[in-house]
N, C-alpha and C positions, 0 to 999 in steps of 0.2 A: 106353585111354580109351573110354568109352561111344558109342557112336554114334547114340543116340537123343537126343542134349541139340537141343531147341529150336533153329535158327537166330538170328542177330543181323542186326540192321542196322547195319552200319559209316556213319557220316556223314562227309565230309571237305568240303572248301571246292573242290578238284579233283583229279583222279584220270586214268590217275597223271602222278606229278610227279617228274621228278630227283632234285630237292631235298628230297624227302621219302621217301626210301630206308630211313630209321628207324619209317616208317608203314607201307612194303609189308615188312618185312621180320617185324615184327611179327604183320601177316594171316600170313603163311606159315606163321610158328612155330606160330599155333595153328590154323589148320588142318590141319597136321600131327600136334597134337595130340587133334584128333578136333573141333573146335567147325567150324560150317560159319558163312557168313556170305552178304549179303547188301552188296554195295557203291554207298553213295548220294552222287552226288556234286555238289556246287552247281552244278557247270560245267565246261565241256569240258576236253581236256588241252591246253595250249598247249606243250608241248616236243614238238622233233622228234621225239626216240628214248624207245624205252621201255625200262626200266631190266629187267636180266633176272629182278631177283626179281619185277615183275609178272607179266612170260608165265607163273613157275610159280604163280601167286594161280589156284585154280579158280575163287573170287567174281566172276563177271561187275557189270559196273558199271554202275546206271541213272542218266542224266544228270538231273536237274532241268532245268525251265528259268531257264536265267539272269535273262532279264529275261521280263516275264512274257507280254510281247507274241509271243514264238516259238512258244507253244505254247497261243493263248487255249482250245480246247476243253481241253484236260488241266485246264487253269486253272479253268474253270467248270464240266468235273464233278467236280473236289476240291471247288468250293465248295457244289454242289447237293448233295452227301455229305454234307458238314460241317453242313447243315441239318437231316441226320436225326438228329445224334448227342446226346445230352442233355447233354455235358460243352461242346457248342460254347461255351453262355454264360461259363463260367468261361475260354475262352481267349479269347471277346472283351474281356472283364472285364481281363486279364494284358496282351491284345494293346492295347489303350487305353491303360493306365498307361503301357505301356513307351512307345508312340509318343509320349504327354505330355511323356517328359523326353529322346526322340531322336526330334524329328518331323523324317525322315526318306526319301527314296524306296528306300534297302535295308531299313527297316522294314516297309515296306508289301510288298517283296518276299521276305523272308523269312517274312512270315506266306502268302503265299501258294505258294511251295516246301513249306511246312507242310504246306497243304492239298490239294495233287497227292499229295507223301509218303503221307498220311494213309489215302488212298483206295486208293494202288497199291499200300502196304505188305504182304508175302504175311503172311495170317491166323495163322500157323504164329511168326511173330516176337512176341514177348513183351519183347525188351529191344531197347535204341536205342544204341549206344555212339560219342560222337561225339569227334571230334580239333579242339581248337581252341575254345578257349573263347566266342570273339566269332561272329562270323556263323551257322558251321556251327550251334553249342547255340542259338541261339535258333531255328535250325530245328528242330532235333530236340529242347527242350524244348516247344515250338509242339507239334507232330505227338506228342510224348507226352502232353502232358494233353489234346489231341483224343481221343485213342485208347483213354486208360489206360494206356498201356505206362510202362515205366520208365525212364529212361537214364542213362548214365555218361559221364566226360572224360576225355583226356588233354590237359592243357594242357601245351605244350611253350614258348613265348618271347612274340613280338609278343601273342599273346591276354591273355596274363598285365601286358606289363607298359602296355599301347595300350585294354585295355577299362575301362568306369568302375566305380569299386569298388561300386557300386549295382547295377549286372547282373553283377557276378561273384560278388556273396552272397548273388543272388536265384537265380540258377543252380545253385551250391554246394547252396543248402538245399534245391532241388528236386531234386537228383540223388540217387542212391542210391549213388554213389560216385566218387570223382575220382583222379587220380595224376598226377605233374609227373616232370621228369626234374632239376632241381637242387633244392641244399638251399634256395638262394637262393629257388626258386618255389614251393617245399613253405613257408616262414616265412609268404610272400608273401601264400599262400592257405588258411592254415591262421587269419591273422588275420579274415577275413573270411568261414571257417565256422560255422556253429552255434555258438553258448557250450557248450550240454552234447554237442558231436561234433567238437572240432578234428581228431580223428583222421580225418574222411570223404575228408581228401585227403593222401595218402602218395607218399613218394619212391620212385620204379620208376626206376632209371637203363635208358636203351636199349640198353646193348651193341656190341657183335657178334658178331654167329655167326661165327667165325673159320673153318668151315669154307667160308666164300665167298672166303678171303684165302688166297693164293698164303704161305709161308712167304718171310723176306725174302731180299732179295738176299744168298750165302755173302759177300761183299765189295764195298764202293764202292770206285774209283778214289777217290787219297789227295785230291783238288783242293782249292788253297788259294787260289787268284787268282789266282796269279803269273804263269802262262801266258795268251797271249789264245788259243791253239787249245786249251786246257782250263778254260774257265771253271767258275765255281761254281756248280751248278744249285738255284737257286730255285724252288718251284713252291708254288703256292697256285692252290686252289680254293672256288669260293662266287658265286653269283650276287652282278653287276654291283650292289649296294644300298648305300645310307649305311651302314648298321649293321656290316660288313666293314671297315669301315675303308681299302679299296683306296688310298682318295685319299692317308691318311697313307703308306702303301705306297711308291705312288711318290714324295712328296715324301721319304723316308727312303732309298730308292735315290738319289736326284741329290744328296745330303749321302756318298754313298759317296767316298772320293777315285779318282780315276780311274786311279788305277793298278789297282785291283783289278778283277778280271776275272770278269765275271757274267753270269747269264743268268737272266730270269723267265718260266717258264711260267705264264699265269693261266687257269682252265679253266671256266666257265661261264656264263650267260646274261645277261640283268639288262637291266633299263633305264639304268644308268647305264654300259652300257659304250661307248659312245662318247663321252662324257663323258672317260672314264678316256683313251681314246686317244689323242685333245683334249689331255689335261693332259701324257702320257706325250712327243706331239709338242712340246710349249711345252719341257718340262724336257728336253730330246733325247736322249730314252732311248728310241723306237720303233727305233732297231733292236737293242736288247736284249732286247726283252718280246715274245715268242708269245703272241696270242690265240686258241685253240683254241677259245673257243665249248663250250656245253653238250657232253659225250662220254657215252655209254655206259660201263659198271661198267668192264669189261676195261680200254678207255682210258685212264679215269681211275688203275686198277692200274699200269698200264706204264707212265705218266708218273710217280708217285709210285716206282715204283723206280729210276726213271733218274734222279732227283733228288738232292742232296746233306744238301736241308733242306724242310721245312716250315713258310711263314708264315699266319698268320692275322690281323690286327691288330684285333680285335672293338671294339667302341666302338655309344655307344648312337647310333641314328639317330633317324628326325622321330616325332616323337608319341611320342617315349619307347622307341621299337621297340629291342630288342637281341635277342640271338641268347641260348639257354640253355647248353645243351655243344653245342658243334658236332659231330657225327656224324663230320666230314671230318677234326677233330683224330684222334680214335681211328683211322680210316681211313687215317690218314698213320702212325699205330704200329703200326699191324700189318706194314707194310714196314721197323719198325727207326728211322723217320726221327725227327730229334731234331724240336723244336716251339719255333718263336716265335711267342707270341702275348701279350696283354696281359692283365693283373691285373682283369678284369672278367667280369661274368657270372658262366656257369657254368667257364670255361675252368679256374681255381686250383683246382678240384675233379677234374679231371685232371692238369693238368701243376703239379707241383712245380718250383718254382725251383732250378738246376742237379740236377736229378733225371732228369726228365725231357724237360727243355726250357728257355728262358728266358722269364722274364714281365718287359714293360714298363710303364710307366703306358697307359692307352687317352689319343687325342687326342695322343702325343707323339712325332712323327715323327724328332726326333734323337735320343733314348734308343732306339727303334726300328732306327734308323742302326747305332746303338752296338751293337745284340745281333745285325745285320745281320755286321757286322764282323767282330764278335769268331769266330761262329761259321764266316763264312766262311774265316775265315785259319787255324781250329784242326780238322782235320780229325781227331784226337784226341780232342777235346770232344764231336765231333758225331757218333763213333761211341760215345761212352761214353753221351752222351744218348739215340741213336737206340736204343743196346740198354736203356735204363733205360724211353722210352716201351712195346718191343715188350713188356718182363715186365707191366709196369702194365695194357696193355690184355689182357694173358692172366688176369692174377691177379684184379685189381681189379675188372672190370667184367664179370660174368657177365652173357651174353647168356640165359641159359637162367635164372639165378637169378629174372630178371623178369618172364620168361616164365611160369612157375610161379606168381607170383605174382601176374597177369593171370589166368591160368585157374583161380586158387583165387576169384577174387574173382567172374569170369563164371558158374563152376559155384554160387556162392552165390546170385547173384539168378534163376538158372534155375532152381535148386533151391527157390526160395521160401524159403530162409532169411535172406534180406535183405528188409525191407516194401514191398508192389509200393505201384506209385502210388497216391497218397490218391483216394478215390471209388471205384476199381475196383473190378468184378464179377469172380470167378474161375468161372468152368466147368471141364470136363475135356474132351480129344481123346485120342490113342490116345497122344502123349507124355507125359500128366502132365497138370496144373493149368495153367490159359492163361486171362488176364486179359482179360476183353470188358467192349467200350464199352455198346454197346446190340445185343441179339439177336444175328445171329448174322452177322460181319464180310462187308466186302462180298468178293466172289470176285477172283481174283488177275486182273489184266490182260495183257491180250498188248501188243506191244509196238501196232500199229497202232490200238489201244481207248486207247492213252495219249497218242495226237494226233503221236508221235513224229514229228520232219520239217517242223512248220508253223512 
């Protein structure tokens, strides 16, 4: 690969984040592949541990300010900037509409993330590429028609199905390209592109690079239930959220008869997990269920090996919010482990019914019981599933196939074979063709010229 291609600006909502392993893995893959990058993120990391595909991301990350009172100098020289630039009036023209139909205080602060962005952005960046359709793209649409630049989406779940279909087809026709990870989100978003360009948003499944994944265990212990000093190891992972489904979880556990003999590990964050512990005490199953709290990659490896099965129970939560493919399913296949999870979302686009796992209805905690059951009592089953998930996640979901298809579509707009933004001026520097606002961009900031700290 070339190594003169233009830098990008990565946009995310926070950086980094556990729960978003399928976004740091992704930077890596193409930075590897020779694209450099530039990492902008709305707000600080709030997980303890950082996941080890960060530490090897060389894109160092600039914070925004969150709210906008932290950092008011950065905040008023993006806006004295924004005074010079001739494209300012068509974003206050864009920044007005939008506030009309979501008068709002993250309105008013995403236009103003826009405008720090705008100023600190290094001259050298020509494209915007942001994750997450809702908050993140209206900053990085903001900060691209300031600027001229261009930018692109991954929408992965809550943006897709939580935002209103009026800024999701105002964003679409302003991008210059998008990609989703299910079919369900590709139908989703393909209704609400251009009439003459449904094709601007295409299906990229995430993968995995299976080289981060240990090959699985040569053999499980046979465990059916029948023993209380070998129970049957359950383990799920997912921040503490409605859309997990947890809650059906345990209520499908305390529908187990009690002779069977079990154990749940559940492995991440969340604001409802003491909620969960609450319910898990009422239903008297705390002392069957480990809460092990957000882990680290390896962690999370070693408890999915020592495991029997893998539950997920997906279901839509508030606002419509659900999950697309969950990441943690395929990550549970790369260990062999068979999958129960539910007939929703993206999940049916992985696991096939006695293929690779079993599907329930979402919302049905004793059908959920039932495949709780069945599979714990058939250690048989759960090895013929568990080997049916690991071929699936080798065969099926090329980590590299999407990758390729990410960098065919980056080296397009860098190449200027895709239309830069409407209005823009092109110049040249010593890379190529590079689209300017007015004269000649302002110079890159150190970190203490960006008010950092206040």
């Amino acid at each position: 690969m070339s190594s003169s291609r233009s830098p990008i600006a990565i946009v995310v909502k926070g950086y980094p984040r556990l729960s978003e392993t399928f976004i740091a893995q992704e930077i890596l893959a193409l930075e590897q592949a020779g694209f450099a990058f530039e990492i902008w993120s709305l707000r600080q990391p709030t997980d303890g541990a950082v996941h080890m595909l960060n530490r090897q991301i060389k894109a160092r990350p600039v914070y925004l300010p969150e709210y906008l009172h932290q950092a008011p100098l950065r905040v008023l020289a993006g806006a004295l900037s924004a005074l010079k630039r001739p494209r300012l009036f068509k974003l206050v023209g864009l920044f007005l509409r939008d506030l009309r139909r979501d008068f709002s205080a993250s309105r008013g602060r995403r236009l103003g993330q826009a405008l720090v962005m705008a100023r600190e952005l290094d001259p050298a960046i020509r494209h915007l590429h942001v994750h997450f359709l809702h908050t993140p793209a209206s900053v990085a649409r903001y900060a691209a028609l300031l600027t001229g630049r261009t930018f692109s989406f991954s929408a992965h779940a809550k943006d897709i199905w939580t935002t209103t279909d009026w800024e999701k087809r105002e964003k679409i026709a302003d991008s210059q390209w998008g990609v989703t990870c299910t079919r369900g989100g590709v139908e989703a978003l393909q209704r609400l592109a251009p009439a003459d360009d449904p094709d601007r948003v295409s299906l990229v499944y995430h993968g995995l690079d299976l080289g981060r994944f240990p090959v699985p265990p040569a053999e499980r212990p046979w465990r059916d239930g029948s023993s209380a000093e070998a129970p049957v190891e359950f383990v799920t992972v997912g921040r503490a959220v409605a859309k997990k489904g947890f809650d059906d979880l345990l209520t499908a556990l305390a529908q187990l008869p009690p002779s069977l003999s079990w154990r749940l590990t559940h492995i991440g964050g969340g604001e409802l997990r003491k909620a969960l512990q609450a319910q898990a005490e009422r239903l008297g199953l705390a002392d069957r269920i480990i809460w092990r709290g957000a882990l680290a990659q390896g962690e999370v490896i070693e408890a999915l090996r020592a495991a029997d099965l893998f539950v997920l129970p997906c279901k839509e939560g508030e606002s419509g919010d659900r999950d697309g493919l969950p990441n943690v399913i395929m990550e549970a296949s790369t260990q062999a482990l068979p999958i129960l999870s539910t007939r929703f979302a993206g999940v049916p686009e992985f696991v096939r019914e006695g293929e690779e796992g079993l599907l329930v209805p979402p919302n049905d905690p004793q059908a959920l019981a039932g495949g709780l059951w069945t599979l714990a009592t058939d250690p048989a089953l759960r090895q013929r599933l568990g080997e049916g998930a690991y071929r699936r996640v080798r065969e099926a979901f090329s980590f590299e196939a999407g990758i390729a298809v990410l960098a065919g579509k980056f080296d397009g707009v860098l190449a200027g074979s895709l239309p830069m933004a409407a209005g823009a001026r092109v110049g040249r520097d010593d890379r190529g063709p590079v689209q300017l606002d007015a004269g000649v961009p302002s110079p890159r900031l150190r970190g203490e010229d960006r008010g950092e700290g206040l």
